[in-house]
LUMLO-500483 format. One record per residue: x, y, z of N, C-alpha, C in turn. Coordinates in steps of 0.2 Angstrom, whole numbers, plus 5000, padded with zeros to 4 digits. Example, Ala and Ser with C-alpha at 12.3 -4.5 7.8 and 13.67 -1.06 7.14 Angstrom:
BEGIN
n.px;n.py;n.pz;ca.px;ca.py;ca.pz;c.px;c.py;c.pz
5066;4972;5039;5062;4978;5039;5066;4984;5039
5064;4989;5035;5068;4995;5036;5064;5000;5039
// end
This chain:
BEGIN
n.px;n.py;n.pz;ca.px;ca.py;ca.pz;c.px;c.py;c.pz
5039;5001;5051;5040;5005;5045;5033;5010;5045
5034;5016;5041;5029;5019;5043;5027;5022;5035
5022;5022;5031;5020;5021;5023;5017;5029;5023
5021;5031;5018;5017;5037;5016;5014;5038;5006
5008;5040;5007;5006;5042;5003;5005;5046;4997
5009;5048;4990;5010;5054;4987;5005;5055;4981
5002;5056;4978;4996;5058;4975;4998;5062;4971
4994;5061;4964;4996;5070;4959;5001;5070;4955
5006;5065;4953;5010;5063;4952;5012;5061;4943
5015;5066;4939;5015;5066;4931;5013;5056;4930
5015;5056;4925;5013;5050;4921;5019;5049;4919
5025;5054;4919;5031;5052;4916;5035;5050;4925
5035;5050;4929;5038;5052;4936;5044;5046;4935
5049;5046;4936;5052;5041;4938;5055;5040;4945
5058;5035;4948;5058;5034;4955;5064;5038;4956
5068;5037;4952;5075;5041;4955;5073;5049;4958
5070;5053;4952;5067;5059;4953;5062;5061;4960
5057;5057;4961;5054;5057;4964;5058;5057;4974
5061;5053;4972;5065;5050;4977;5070;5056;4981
5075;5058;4976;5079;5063;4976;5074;5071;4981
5068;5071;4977;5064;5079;4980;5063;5076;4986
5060;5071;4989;5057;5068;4994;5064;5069;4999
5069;5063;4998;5072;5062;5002;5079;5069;5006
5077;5075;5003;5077;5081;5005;5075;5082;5010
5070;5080;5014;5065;5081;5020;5066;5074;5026
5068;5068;5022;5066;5061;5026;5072;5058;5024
5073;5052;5028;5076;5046;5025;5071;5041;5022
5072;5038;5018;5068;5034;5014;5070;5027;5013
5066;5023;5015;5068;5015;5015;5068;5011;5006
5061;5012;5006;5058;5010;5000;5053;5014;4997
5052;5013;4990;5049;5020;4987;5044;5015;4982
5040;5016;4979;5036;5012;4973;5030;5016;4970
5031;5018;4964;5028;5022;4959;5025;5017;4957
5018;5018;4958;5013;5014;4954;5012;5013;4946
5012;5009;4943;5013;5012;4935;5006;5005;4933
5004;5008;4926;5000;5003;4921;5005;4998;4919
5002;4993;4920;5005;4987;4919;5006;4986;4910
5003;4988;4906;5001;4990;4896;5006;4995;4895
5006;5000;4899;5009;5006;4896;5017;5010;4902
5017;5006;4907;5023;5007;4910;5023;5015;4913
5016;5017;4911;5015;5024;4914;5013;5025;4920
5016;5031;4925;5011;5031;4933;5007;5031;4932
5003;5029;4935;4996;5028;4937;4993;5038;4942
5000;5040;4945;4998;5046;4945;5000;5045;4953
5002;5041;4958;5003;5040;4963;5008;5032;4964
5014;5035;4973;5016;5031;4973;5016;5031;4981
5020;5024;4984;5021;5025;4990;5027;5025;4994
5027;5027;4998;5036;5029;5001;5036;5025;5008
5041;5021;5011;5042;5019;5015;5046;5022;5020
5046;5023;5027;5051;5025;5032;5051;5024;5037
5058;5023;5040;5058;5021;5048;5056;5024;5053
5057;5031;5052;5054;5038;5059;5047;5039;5056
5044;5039;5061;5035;5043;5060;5038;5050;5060
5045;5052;5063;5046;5061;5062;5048;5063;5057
5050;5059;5052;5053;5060;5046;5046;5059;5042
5042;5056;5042;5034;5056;5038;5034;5064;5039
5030;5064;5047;5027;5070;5048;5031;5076;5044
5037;5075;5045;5042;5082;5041;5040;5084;5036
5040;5076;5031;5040;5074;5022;5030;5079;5021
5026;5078;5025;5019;5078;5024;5019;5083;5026
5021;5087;5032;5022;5095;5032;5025;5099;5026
5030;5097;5024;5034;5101;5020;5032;5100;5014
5029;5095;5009;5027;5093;5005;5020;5093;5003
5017;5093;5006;5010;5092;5004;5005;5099;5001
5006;5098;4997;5001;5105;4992;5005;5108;4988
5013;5105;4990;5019;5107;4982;5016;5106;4977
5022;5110;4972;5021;5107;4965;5028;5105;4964
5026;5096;4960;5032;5093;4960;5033;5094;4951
5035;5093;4949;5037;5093;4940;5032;5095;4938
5025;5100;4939;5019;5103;4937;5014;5100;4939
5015;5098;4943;5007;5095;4947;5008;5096;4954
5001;5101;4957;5001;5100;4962;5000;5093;4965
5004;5091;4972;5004;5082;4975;5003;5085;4983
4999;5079;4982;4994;5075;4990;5001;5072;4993
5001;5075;5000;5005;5070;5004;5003;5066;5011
5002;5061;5010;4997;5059;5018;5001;5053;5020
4999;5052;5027;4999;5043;5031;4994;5041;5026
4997;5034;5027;4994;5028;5024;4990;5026;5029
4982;5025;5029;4981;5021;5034;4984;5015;5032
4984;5011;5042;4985;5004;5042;4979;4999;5039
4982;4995;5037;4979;4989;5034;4974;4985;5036
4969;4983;5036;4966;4979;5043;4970;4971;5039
4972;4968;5045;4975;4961;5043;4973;4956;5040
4977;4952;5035;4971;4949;5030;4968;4942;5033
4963;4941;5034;4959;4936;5036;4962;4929;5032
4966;4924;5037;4966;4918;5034;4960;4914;5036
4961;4907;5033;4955;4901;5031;4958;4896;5039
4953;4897;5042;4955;4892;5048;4949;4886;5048
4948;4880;5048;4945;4877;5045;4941;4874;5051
4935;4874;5053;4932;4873;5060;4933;4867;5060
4934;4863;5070;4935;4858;5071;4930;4854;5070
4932;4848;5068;4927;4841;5064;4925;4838;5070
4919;4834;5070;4917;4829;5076;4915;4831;5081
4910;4826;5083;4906;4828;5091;4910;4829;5097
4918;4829;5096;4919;4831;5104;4919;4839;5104
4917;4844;5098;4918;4850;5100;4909;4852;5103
4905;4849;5102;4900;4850;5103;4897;4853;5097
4898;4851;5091;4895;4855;5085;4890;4849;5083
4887;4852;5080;4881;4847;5074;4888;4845;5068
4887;4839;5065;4892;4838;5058;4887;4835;5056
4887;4839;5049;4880;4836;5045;4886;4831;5042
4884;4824;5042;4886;4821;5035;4884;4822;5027
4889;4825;5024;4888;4823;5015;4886;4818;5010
4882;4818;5008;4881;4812;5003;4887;4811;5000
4890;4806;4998;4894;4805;4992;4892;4805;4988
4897;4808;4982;4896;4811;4974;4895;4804;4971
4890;4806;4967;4889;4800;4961;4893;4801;4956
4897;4797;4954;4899;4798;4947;4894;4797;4940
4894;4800;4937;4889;4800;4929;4894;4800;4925
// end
């Protein structure tokens, strides 16, 4: 999937709308309008998912420096994510060659 970008975007936007102007240029997988979680308002920006990289590039050619309902909107690639680091927990005991400090045991008070 390939994530695109839109910026600039009223505070009234709704996804059907938005969807609709977009998907004149692309096909569209998935779509998501950032909004305040208090006020249910955009936040001003949302992000659009697609299958083709050539269908982005279309959307971010054709698109970007519009005006969509009175705002001029940012159209870009999403940078990629760097992956989220999980917890791997280092191996215990002398057969790795490591020092293992021993822990005092908790006193209870």
């Amino acid at each position: 999937m390939v994530k695109i970008f839109i910026g600039g975007l009223a505070d009234n936007i709704q996804e059907m709308d938005l969807a609709i102007f977009v998907s004149l240029h692309g096909k569209i997988e998935t779509i998501k309008v950032v909004r305040d979680r208090a006020t249910g308002k955009c936040k001003g920006y949302a992000f659009i998912e697609l299958l083709s990289l050539a269908d982005a590039k279309n959307i971010i050619s054709m698109l970007n420096g519009e005006t969509f309902k009175g705002n001029v909107i940012t159209v870009k690639l999403c940078e990629e994510e760097a992956p989220k680091k999980t917890f791997k927990p280092k191996p215990s005991g002398q057969s790795q060659g490591q020092n293992v400090k021993n822990k005092r045991p908790r006193v209870q008070r």
